[in-house]
N, C-alpha and C positions, 0 to 999 in steps of 0.2 A: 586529313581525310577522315571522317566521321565511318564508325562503324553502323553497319546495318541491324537494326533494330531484332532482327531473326538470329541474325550471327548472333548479340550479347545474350538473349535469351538462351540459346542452344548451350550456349559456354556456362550460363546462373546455371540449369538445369544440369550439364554434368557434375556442375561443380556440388552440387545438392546430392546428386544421386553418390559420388565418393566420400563425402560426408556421412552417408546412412550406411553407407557397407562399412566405411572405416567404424561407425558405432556398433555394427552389427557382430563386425568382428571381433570387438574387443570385448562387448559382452557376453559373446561365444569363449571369449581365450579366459573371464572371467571366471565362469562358470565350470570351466575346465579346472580351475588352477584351487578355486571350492571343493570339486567332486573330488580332485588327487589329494587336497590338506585331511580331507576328513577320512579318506582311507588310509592312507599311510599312520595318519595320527590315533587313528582309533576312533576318532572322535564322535560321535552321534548328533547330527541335527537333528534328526527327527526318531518317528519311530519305524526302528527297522522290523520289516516284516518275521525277521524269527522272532523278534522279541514280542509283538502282537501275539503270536503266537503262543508263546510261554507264557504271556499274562492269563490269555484265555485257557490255558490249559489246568494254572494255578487255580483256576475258579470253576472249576469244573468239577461237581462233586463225584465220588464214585462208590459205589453201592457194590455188595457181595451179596449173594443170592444161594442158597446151600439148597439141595435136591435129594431125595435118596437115590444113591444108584437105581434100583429098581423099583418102582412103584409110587412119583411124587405124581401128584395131582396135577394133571394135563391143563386145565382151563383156570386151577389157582397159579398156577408157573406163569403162565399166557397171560392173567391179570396181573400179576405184580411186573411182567418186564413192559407190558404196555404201560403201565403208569413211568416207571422208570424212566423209559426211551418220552415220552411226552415231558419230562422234565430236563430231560437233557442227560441225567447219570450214564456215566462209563459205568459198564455191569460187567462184573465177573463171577461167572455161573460156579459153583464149589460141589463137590461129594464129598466121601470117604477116600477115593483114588483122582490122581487129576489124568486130565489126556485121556479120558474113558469115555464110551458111552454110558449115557444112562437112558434108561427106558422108563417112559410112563405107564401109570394104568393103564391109560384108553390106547398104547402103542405109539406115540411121539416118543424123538429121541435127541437129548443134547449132549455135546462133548464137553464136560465140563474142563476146566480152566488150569483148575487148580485141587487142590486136597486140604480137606480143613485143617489139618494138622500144621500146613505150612503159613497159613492165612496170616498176614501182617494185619494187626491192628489198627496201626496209626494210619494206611493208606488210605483206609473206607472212610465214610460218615456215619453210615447205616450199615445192619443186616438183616436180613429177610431170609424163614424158614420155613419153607413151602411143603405143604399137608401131602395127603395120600397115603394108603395102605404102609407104603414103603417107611414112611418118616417116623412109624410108631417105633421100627427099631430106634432109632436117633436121639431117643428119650433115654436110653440109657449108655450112649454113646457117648465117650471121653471127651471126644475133641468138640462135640456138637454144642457139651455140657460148660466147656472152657470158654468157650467163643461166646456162649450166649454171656455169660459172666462180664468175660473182658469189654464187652461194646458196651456193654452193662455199665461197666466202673469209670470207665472212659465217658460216660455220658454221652452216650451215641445212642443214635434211633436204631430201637431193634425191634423187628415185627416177627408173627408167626400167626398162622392158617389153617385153620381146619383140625388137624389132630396134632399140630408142632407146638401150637402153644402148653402140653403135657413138658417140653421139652424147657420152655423157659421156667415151667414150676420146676422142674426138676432141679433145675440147677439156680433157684434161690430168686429171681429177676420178680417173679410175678407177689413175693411178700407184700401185704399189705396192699395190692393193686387190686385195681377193678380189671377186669378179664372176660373173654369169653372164648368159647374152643366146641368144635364140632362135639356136640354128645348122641348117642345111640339112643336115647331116652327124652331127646325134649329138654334137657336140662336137670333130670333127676338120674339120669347114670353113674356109670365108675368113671365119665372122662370131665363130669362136670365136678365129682368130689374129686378127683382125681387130682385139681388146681385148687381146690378148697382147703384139701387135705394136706397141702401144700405153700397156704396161708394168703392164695386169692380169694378174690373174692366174686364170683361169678355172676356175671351180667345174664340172665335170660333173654329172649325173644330182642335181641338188639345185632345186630350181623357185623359190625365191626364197633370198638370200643378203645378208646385209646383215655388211658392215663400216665402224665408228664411225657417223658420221653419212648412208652412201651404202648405197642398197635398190637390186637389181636384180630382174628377176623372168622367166623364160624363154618367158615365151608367155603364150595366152589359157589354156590349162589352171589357170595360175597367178595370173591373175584376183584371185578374191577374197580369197586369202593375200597377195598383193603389194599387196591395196588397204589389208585389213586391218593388214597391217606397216606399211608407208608412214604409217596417219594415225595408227597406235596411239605410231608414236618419238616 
């Protein structure tokens, strides 16, 4: 008795379709018995997402940013962390006290981070010392005097702003450099011998000035050139 040509098809067709789940299953139970060797064993096929993580973190520069408690330059602050934040730098804001407010000239206020005294070297790339009334104390400030040195010797990017760069002459950085720094005079003041006097060598009528690894910048007009240089070396 000859089978009906619908019956054999019906019967090829299941017979197909248990075939595709038997493979479906098995390269289900495959993938299974993958995902359990590599966690038991530790082992890493690929890249796990904390470690993506940790790579980018490793290349992720970070920059310190020193303020005076009372009286840093509102619009030079505001250019150097836009430059920064457009580069991508982790910034950690610094004074003389950490966890504090600081106050601007113009009444802006940040909490800074930390305390220069505690400031790790090795963590930064750079540091930036940001001008205003306030930062003229900082020129004769220990820890201010230290740090600009150390980023100094370590061969790191160090900038200063408006009346800060008095701060890196003070403590030896600006030797032999070309410089420029806010002066009361056009460039025949006490703040332009003041870096002279000190063994820079002073740029006139130029708003920001960088020689090898040291950025100065003349004021708040020079803001967001001096922030933009500072984070771009």
């Amino acid at each position: 008795m000859s089978t009906p040509n619908s019956i054999r098809r019906s019967a090829s067709s299941s017979s197909n379709s248990s075939a595709n789940l038997k493979a479906v299953t098995a390269a289900v139970a495959l993938c299974l018995i993958y995902l359990l060797v590599s966690y038991f064993s530790g082992t890493s096929y690929g890249p796990h997402p904390s470690a993506v993580s940790s790579k980018m973190s490793a290349h992720r520069r970070s920059a310190v940013v020193v303020i005076a408690m009372k009286g840093f330059q509102d619009h030079e602050f505001a250019g150097v962390m836009g430059g920064l934040a457009k580069h991508g730098f982790h910034v950690d804001v610094c004074g003389k006290e950490k966890h504090k407010e600081a106050v601007g000239k113009f009444g802006s206020k940040q909490l800074t981070a930390c305390a220069m005294s505690e400031i790790d070297v090795d963590k930064y790339d750079r540091i930036a010392f940001v001008g205003g009334p306030g930062a003229g104390a900082l020129r004769d400030e220990p820890d201010a005097l230290n740090l600009a040195r150390k980023f100094f010797a370590a061969d790191k990017v160090v900038g200063a702003i408006c009346i800060a760069p008095t701060i890196l002459a003070h403590a030896g950085v600006l030797k032999g450099k070309k410089a420029t720094v806010w002066d009361s005079k056009g460039g025949s003041g006490p703040e332009a011998q003041y870096i002279n006097d000190h063994g820079a060598h002073f740029v006139p009528h130029k708003p920001v000035v960088v020689d090898g690894k040291v950025v100065t910048g003349n004021g708040p007009d020079a803001a967001e050139e001096f922030g933009e240089t500072f984070a771009s070396m």
